[in-house]
N, C-alpha and C positions, 0 to 999 in steps of 0.2 A: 928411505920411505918404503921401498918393496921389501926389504928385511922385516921393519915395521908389521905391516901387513902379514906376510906371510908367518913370522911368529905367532905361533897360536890362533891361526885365524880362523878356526872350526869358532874358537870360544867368543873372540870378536864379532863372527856373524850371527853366531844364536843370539847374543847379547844386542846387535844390532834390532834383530827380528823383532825379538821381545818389547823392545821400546817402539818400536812402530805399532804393533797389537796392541800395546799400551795404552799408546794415545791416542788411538782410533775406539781404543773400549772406551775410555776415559769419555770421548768427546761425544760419541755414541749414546752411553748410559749418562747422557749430561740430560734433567728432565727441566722441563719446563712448563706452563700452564699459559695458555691464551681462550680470551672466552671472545666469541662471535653472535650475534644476531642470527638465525636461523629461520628460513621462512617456511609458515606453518602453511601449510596445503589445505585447502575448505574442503572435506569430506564427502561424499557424494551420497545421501538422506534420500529413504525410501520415498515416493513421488507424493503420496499421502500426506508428506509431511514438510515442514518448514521451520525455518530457525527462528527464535523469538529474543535469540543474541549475536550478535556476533562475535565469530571465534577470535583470538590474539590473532597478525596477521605476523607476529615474528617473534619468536621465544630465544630467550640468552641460554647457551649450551659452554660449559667450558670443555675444551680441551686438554689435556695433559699427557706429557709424554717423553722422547725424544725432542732435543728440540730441532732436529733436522725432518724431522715427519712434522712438525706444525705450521712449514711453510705450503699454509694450505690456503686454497680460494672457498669462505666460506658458500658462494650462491652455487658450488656442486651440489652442496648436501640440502636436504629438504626434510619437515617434520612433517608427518604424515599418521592424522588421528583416526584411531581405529576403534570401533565397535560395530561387533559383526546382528547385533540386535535394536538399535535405535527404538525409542517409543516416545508417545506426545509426554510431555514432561521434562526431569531433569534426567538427562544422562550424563554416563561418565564415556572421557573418550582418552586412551592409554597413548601415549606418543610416540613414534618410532622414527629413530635415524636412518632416510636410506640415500644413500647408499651406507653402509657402515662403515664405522671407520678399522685402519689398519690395528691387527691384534693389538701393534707395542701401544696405540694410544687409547687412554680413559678418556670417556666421556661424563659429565655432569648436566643433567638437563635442569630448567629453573623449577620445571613442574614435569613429573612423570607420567600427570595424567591432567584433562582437563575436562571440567562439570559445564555444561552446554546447554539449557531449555532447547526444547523442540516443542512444536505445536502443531496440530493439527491442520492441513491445509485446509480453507475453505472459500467459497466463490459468493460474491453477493450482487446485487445492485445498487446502487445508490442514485436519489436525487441531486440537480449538479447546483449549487450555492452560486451566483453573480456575488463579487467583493466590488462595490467600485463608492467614489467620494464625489459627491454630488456639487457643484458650481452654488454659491453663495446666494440664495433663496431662491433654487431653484428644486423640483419636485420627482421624483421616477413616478409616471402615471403608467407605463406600460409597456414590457418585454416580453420576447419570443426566442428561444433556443433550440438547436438542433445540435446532438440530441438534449432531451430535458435527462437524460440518465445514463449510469455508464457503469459498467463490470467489471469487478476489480477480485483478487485473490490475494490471500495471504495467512498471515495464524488468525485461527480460529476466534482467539482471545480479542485481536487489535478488532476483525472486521464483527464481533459481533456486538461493541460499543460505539460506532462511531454512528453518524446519522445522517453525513455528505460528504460530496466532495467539491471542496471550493475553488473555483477560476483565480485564476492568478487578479490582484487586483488592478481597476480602473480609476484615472483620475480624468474625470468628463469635461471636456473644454466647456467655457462661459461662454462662448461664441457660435455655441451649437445648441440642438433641442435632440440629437442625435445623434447614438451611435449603430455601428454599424460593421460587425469586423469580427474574428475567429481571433480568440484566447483560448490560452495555455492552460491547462490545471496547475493549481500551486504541487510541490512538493506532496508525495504522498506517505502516509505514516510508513516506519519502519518497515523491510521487508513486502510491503503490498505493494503490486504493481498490478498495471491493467491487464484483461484477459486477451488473450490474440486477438486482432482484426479490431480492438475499439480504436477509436478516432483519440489520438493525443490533443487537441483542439476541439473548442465548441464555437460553432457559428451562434453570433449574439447581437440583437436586436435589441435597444434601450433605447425610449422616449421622455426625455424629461424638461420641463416648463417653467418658470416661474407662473405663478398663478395671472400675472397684466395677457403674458404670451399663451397661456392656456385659454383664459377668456379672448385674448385674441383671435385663434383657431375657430375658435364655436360663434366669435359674431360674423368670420367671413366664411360663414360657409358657402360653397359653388351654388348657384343659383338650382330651386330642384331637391339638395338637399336635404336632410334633416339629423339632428341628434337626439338618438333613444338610448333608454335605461334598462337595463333588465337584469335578473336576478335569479342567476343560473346555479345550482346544485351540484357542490362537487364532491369527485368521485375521485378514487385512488386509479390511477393509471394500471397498477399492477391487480394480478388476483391475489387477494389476502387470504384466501383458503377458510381455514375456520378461522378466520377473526373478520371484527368487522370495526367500523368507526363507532364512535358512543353515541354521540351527535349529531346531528345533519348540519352540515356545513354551506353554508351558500355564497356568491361571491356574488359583484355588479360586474358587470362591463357597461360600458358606455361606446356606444357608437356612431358613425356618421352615414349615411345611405337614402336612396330615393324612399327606400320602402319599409316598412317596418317587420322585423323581424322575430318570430318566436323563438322561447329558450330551448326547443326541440333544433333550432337549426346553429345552436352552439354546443361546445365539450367543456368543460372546466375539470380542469386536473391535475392531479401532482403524486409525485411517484411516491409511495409509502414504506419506508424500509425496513416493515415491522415482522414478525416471525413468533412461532411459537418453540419455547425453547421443551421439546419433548420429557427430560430427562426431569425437570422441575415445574413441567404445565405452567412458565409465566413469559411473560410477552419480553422478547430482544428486538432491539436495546432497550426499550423501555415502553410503557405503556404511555406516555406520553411525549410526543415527536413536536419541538417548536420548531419554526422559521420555513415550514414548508415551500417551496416556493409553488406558487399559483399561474397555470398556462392555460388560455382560453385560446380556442381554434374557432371558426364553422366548418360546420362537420364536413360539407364540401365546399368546394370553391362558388365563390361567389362576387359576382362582376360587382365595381362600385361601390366597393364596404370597405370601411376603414375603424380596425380595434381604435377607440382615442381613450380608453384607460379602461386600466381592472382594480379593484377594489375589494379587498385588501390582495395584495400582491404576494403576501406571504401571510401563513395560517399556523398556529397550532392544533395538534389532530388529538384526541383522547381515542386510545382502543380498548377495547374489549373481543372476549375470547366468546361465538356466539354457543349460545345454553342448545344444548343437546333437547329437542323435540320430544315427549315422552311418547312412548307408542301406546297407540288405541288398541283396542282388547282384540280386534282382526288380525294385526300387523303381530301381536303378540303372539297371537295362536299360531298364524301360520310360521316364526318361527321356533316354536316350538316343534311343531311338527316337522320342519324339516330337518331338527337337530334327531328327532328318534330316526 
């Protein structure tokens, strides 16, 4: 065996050597393709602005290579969408592997680049909607909420069509005339969420009667008593600026008290979510707002009074955009005069 060996063994060990290089180039330059899910990173949009899609949250990348370099964990790597100029609209956003990968391996992305809307941030108010399913002939004569309105942001587009925002719904027990209790708001449209510091809850007041237990209430009134009508004029909670309602709106209350009270010592109101859109001079969302809801207060507090119904409880409002004043030949002169 060492005779073996030692004959010619320069040529035996090159010949050895060779076959080991061999089969390490061989096993080496062996390629292979593995494709992975890749998670996409949510780009970080000038503050102005907000998304009106949302991006893929994971893109298919394949791999190829070595197949000793594709014993890889895909959750190192991350896609990460770039544009260095974002605008309200459609953008395009180009995608990039990082960390990258090692020279010997190709990569194949599913999409090299991805189209994204963006909109416009905007902030608004809205009046809040009660949802609830009223007990088997029975009536809602009268409700009070806090607050009656609430702030919300989001694109442009979603908040300047919508016209509230509705409580999560109620199903009113038959064994009551009352509720009494802080709801959720439902889900709110895509993207839109409340502004800092609003209340995720509204405190909610609802009275509701079959008409035997309504008439019930009003023939036992407290000795002293009485129940009056009146027919108070309502007004928009908010300033409408240059708009104004079409129509004069009026509402009832009905109430229970020793004394009788004028429509100066009540508010009737409801928040109006209406706007002028500058760029087109016509009214958002629309020029006519249904289902307003209706909240009657007294302007201050007051001992012994009890709301026992508002009528109607919710309103349709028609707007209008109020007509420019013409100037009198004074107002004209003087500015004239102070344009020289």
């Amino acid at each position: 065996m060492l005779k073996f060996f030692q004959h010619r063994w320069q040529a035996k060990l090159g010949s050895l050597i060779i076959a080991i290089i061999f089969y390490y180039y061989v096993q080496y330059t062996k390629t292979a393709t593995k494709t992975f899910f890749i998670r996409v990173e949510t780009p970080t949009i000038p503050n102005h602005l907000v998304f009106r899609e949302e991006p893929p949250a994971f893109i298919k990348v394949e791999f190829s290579g070595p197949e000793e370099l594709l014993a890889i964990d895909p959750s190192n790597f991350k896609l990460y969408m770039i544009n260095t100029g974002p605008t309200a609209g459609l953008n395009k956003f180009r995608l990039e592997l990082i960390p990258p990968p090692p020279p010997s391996l190709q990569i194949h992305l599913e999409y090299s680049e991805i189209e994204i809307q963006l909109d416009n941030k905007k902030r608004k108010t809205f009046p809040i909607q009660p949802i609830y399913d009223l007990p088997q002939n029975k009536k809602l004569y009268y409700w009070n909420f806090n607050p009656t309105s609430i702030t919300v942001e989001g694109p442009e587009s979603t908040i300047n069509r919508e016209f509230n925002l509705k409580l999560m719904p109620l199903k009113l027990s038959a064994n009551s005339s009352i509720f009494y209790g802080k709801v959720m708001f439902q889900q709110m449209p895509k993207f839109t969420k409340l502004v800092e510091n609003q209340p995720f809850e509204v405190q909610l007041e609802l009275r509701y009667y079959s008409e035997e237990e309504f008439q019930e209430k009003i023939n036992q009134l407290p000795q002293g008593f009485n129940l009056f009508e009146l027919e108070i004029p309502l007004n928009c909670k908010n300033n409408l600026g240059n708009l104004e309602i079409a129509n004069e709106q009026k509402v009832k209350v009905f109430y229970i008290s020793k004394y009788f009270l004028t429509a100066d010592s009540f508010v009737a109101e409801t928040f109006c979510p209406v706007e002028v859109d500058n760029s087109s001079e016509s009214i958002i969302p629309s020029n006519y707002i249904p289902d307003l809801p209706v909240v009657v207060k007294p302007k201050i507090e007051i001992q012994e009074l009890e709301i026992l119904k508002i009528e109607p409880l919710t309103v349709g409002l028609q707007f209008r955009i109020k007509k420019k004043i013409p100037m009198n030949q004074l107002e004209k002169g003087l500015q004239e005069h102070l344009i020289r």
